[in-house]
N, C-alpha and C positions, 0 to 999 in steps of 0.2 A: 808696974803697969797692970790694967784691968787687962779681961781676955774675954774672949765668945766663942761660939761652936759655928763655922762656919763651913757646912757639909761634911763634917767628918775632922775639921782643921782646926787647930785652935791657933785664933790672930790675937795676939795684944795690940791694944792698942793705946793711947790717953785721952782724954776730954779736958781740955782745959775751956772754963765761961771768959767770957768777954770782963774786961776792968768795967766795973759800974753798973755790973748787970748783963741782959738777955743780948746778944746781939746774930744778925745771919750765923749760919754755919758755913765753915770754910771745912774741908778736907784734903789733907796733907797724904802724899803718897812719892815713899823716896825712891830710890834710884837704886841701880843694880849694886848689891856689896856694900848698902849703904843701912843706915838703919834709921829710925825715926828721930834718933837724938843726932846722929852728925850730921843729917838732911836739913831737921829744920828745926829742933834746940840749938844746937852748937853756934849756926848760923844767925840765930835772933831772931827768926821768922813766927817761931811761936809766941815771942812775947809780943814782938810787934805788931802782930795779928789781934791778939789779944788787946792791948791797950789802943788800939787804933778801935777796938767795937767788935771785934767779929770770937765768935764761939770757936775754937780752933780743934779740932779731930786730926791726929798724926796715925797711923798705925804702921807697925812692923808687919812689911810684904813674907808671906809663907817664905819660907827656909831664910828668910833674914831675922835679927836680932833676937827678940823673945821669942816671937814667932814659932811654930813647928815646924820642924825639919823631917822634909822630903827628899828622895831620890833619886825619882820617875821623871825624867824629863816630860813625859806627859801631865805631869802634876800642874807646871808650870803656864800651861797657856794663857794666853792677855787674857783671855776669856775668862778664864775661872780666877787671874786673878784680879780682873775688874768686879768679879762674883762676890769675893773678899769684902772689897770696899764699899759695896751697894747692901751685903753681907750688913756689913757696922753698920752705915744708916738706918740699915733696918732695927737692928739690937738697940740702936740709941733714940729709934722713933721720929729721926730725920727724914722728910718725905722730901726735902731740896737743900741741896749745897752747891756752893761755889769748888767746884775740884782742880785742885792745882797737885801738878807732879813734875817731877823732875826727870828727865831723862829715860830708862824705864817708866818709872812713875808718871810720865810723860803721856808715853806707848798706854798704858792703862788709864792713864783721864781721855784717852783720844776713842778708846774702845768702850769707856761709860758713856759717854758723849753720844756716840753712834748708836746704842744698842741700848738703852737707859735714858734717852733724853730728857722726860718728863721728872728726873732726879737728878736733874744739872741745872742751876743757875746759871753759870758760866764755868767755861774749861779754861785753867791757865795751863800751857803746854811750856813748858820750862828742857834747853838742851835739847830738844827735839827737834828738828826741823826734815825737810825732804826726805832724811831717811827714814820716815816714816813709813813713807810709800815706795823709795827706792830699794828699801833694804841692806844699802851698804852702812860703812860707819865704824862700827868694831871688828879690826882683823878677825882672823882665825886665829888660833891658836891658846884664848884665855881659859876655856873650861880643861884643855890640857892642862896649862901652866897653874892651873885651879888643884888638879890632882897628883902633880908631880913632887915627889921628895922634897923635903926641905933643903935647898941649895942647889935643885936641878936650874939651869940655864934653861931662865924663857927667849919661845921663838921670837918674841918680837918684845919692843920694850914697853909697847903698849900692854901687852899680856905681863908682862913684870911690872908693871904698878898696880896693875890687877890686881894679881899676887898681892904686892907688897900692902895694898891697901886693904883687903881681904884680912890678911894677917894683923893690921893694928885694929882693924873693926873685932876682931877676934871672930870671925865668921867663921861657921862649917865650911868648909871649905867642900866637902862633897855635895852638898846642898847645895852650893852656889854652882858648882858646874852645872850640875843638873836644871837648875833656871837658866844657866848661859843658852843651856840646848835648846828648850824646850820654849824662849816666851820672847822670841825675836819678829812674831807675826806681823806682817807689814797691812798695811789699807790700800786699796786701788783709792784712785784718785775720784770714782765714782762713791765711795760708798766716805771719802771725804768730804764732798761734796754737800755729803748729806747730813753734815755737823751742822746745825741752826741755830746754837745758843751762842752767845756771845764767845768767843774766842783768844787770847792772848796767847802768841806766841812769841818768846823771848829765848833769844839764843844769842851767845857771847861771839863778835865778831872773829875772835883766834880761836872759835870752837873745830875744832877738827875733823870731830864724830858724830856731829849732830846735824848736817849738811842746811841746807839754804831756809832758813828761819821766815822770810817774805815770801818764796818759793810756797812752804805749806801754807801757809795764811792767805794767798791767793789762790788759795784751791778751796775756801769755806765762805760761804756766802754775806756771814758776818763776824769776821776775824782781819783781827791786826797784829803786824809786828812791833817788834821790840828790840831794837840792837843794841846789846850790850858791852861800849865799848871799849875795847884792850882788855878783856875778857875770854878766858879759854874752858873750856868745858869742866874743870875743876875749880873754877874761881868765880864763873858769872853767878851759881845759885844762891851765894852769901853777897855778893854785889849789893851797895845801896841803891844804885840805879835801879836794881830789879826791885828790891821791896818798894821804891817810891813809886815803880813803875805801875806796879800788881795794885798797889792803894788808890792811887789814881784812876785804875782803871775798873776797880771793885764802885769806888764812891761814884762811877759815869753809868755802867750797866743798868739796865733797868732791876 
């Protein structure tokens, strides 16, 4: 992976061009514990991006994947690392992209979106829904079950796939608590509001964690849902229905 100096943080990230040449820039930003190949190589999303016309930008979120690794929960806020990702546009000379993220990734295209608009084509909100602004969604206990011995019993089982997922991404694992802490920043419903640019939000109908997907999308002036069906928050982001959905809705936006 290439990398940039992004206030002191080095982000990797990739550039892949569009098949057949020049096409929009899409921006790719995964999820918590996740890294830019199981997000959206592993998934197909980058080639499909790709051969569908679009310039595709993945990068590894700080203390994930290549990424530099922090420790500071305050390292961690949407803020800085929506910073990141405006960050790479800037290094890559991109003044507008299409930003889609996934769940975290999610949390962070919602906060480029708000704070950044004039560097948004459109925001795909992927795994996210209400708890956006409600804050619920992931127990307590995962940035524990993130630092505890090998074989300690997590509090809940949702914090033991954490874990368990953590561990085959081969993730820092102290890294990652420290983002659990630190980048959960919710949006009032006023300052959602104040999203303009075209919108998608898609969330798996057995998503658990990612609360009411239509709920967020009627809080933005111009944004639509996406139900992704028989789908749970570890299966809708590789969904065909989701990449037909995202294509169809890239090729309608202005």
């Amino acid at each position: 992976m290439d990398s940039f100096d992004s206030g002191g943080v080095r982000i990797a990230y990739i550039d892949v061009p569009a098949v057949g040449g020049s096409g929009d820039p899409v921006l790719l930003i995964h999820g918590f514990a996740s890294n830019h190949a199981v997000n959206w190589v592993n998934t197909l999303w980058v080639r499909t991006l790709s051969q569908a016309g679009y310039r595709t930008v993945a990068l590894d979120n700080r203390g994930h994947g290549e990424s530099e690794k922090l420790y500071d929960p305050e390292a961690y806020g949407s803020e800085d690392m929506a910073g990141d990702a405006v960050g790479l546009l800037d290094h890559l000379g991109i003044g507008r992209a299409d930003v889609m993220g996934y769940s975290m990734g999610g949390r962070i295209a919602a906060h480029i979106a708000l704070d950044h608009p004039t560097r948004v084509r459109s925001a795909l909100i992927g795994g996210l829904g209400m708890h956006l602004v409600e804050g619920r969604g992931l127990p307590a206990g995962i940035a524990e079950a993130l630092e505890a011995p090998a074989g300690t019993p997590a509090p809940n089982p949702t914090a033991a796939a954490f874990r368990t997922f953590a561990e085959q991404t081969r993730s820092d694992l102290r890294a990652l608590a420290a983002c659990m802490r630190g980048s959960r920043q919710t949006l009032s419903r006023a300052e959602i509001a104040q999203i303009v640019v075209p919108v998608l939000v898609s969330v798996g109908t057995l998503d658990t964690v990612a609360g009411d997907g239509p709920g967020l999308a009627a809080l933005m002036p111009n944004a639509r849902a996406l139900d992704l069906a028989g789908r749970d928050h570890s299966t809708a982001v590789g969904a065909k229905q989701h990449r037909d959905g995202v294509l169809a809705f890239l090729a309608a936006r202005p």
